[in-house]
C-alpha positions in Angstrom: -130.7 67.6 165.0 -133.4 69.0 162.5 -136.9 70.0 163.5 -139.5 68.2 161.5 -143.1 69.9 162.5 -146.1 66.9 163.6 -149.4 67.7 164.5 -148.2 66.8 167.8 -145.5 69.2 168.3 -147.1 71.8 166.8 -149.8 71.6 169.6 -146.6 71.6 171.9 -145.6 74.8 170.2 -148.9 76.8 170.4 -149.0 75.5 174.2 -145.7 77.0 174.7 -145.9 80.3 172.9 -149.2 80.6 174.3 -148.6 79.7 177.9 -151.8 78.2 178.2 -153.9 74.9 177.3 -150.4 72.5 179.0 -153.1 70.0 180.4 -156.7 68.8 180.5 -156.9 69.4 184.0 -155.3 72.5 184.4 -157.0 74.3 181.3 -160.2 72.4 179.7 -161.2 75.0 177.4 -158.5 75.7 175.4 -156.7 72.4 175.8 -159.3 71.0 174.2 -159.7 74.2 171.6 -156.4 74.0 170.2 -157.4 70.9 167.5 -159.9 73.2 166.4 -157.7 76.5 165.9 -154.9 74.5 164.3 -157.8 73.8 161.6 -158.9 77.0 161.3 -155.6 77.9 160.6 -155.2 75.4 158.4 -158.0 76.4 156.2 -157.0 80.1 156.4 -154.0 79.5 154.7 -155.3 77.5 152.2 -157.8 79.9 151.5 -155.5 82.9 151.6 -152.6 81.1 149.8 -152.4 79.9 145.8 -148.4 78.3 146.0 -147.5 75.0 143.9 -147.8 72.9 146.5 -151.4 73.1 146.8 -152.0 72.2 143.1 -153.1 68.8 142.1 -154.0 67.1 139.1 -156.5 64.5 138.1 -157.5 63.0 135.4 -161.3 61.4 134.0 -162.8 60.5 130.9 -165.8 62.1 130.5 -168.9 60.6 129.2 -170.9 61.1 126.5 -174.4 63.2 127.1 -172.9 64.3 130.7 -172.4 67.7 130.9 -171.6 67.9 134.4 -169.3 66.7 136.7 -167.9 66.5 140.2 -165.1 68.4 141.5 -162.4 66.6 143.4 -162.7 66.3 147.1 -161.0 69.5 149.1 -161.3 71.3 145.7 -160.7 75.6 146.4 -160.3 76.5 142.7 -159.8 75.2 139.7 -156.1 76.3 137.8 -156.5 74.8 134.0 -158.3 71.8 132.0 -156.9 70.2 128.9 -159.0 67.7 126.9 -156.8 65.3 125.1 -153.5 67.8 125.5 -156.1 70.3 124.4 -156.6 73.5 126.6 -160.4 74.8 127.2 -161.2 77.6 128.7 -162.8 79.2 131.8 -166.1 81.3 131.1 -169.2 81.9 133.4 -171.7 79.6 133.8 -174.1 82.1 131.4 -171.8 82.3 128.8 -171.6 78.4 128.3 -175.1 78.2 128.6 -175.5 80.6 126.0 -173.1 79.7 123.9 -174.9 75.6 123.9 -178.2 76.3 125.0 -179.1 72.8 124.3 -177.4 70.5 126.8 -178.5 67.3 124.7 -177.0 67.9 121.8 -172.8 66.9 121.8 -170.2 68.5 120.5 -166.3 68.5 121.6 -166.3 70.7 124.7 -164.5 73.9 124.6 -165.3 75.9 127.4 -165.9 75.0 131.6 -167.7 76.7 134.4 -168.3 76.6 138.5 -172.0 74.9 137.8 -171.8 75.4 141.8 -169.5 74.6 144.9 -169.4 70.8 143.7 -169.8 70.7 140.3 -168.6 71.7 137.0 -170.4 72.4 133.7 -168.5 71.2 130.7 -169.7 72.8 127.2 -170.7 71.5 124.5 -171.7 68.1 126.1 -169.0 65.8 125.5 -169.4 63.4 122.3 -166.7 61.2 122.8 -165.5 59.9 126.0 -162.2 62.6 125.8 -159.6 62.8 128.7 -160.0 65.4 131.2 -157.1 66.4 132.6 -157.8 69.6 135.5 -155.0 71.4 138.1 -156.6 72.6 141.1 -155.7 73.8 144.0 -156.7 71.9 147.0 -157.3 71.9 150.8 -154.3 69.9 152.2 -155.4 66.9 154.1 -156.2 68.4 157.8 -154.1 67.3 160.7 -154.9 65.4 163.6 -153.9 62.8 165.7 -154.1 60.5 162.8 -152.6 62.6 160.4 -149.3 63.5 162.1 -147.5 65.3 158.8 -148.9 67.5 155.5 -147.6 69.7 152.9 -147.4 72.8 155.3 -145.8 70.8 157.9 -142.9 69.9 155.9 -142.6 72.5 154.0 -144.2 75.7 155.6 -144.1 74.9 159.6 -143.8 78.7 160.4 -146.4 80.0 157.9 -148.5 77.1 159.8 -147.9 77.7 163.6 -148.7 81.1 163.0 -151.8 81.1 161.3 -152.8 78.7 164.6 -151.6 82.1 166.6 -153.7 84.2 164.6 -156.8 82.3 165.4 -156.2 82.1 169.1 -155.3 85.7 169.5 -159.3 86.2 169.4 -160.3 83.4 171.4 -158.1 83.9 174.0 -159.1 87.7 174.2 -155.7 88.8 173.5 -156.3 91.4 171.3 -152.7 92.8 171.9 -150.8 89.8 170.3 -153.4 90.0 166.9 -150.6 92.7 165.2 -147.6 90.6 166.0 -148.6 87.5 164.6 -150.6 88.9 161.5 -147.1 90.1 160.9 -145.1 87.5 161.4 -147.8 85.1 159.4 -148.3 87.4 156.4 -144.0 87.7 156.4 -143.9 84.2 156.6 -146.3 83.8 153.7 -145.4 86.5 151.4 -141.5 84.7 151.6 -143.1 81.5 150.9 -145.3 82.8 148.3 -141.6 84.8 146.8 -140.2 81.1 146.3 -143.1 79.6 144.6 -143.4 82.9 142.0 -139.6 82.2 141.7 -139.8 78.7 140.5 -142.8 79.4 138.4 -140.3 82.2 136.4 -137.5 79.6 136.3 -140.0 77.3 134.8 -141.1 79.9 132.3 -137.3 81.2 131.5 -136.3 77.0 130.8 -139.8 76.4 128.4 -138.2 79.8 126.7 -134.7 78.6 126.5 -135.4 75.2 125.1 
């Protein structure tokens, strides 16, 4: 029978290749720890990572006079935007503003920038309410007991249940075990990082072809 990674076997995992946190009663602290690492490691990979399956799309009009707008929810970075079919382009948030200087007048936008964390700045300001279409990469969905599966647990278990290693190396105060699973975490990830660069190629050489 196949092995399907869940929240909850994972924590059955890092219990086992740990030896410790089996119960409540027998080990508190880093029973009740090992949510928390599994999210750190989590967030590490998606912060370490850029691979396909992170990237989503969305799409919004945007609205006349409104030069800025929010990024999606578990945004990490934006990939590309396309107004109408029609690429614009990543510049820094001085350039746009000196390139329009007047955010009230309109024009068809052109150019985007990080305004901040949770915004972007779209320039000119939009004069017609154009399709926005942006890739991104996100943060997946975060386990837990009510989120039993995600995109690394179907499709990257190993890259996953050793990033959760790697944070509890520290915590645990086994300093020893750090070099063995950055190893087998950044082998783990540089293989899965191989096969997305290799479908990205494949996707270049059939655009090429046709």
């Amino acid at each position: 029978m196949s092995y399907s990674m869940t929240y909850d076997s994972l924590l059955v995992d890092v219990r086992r290749y740990l030896e410790r946190g089996f119960t409540q009663a027998s080990d508190q602290i880093v029973y009740d720890q090992l949510p928390r690492l599994i999210t750190l490691g989590e967030r590490r990979i998606a912060r370490e990572l850029k691979i396909e399956g992170f990237i989503r799309p969305v799409t919004t009009p945007l609205s006349v006079g409104v030069s800025t707008y929010m990024k999606p929810d578990r945004w990490r970075d934006t990939v590309s935007m396309t107004i109408d079919g029609t690429p614009i382009f990543a510049r820094s948030y001085e350039y746009c503003r000196s390139y329009w200087p007047a955010p009230a007048e309109t024009g068809k936008p052109q150019f985007y920038a990080d305004y901040d964390y949770q915004h972007w700045l779209i320039t000119p300001t939009p004069d017609a309410a154009y399709n926005l279409e942006i890739l991104y990469y996100e943060q997946p969905p975060l386990l837990g007991d009510d989120l039993q599966t995600n995109w690394l647990t179907q499709y990257a278990p190993d890259v996953l249940l050793y990033a959760t290693l790697l944070e509890a190396t520290p915590f645990l105060k086994n300093d020893e075990r750090v070099g063995v699973w950055q190893a087998m975490y950044d082998r783990a990830a540089k293989a899965l990082s191989g096969e997305d660069l290799g479908r990205i190629m494949d996707r270049s050489a059939s655009r090429s072809e046709a």
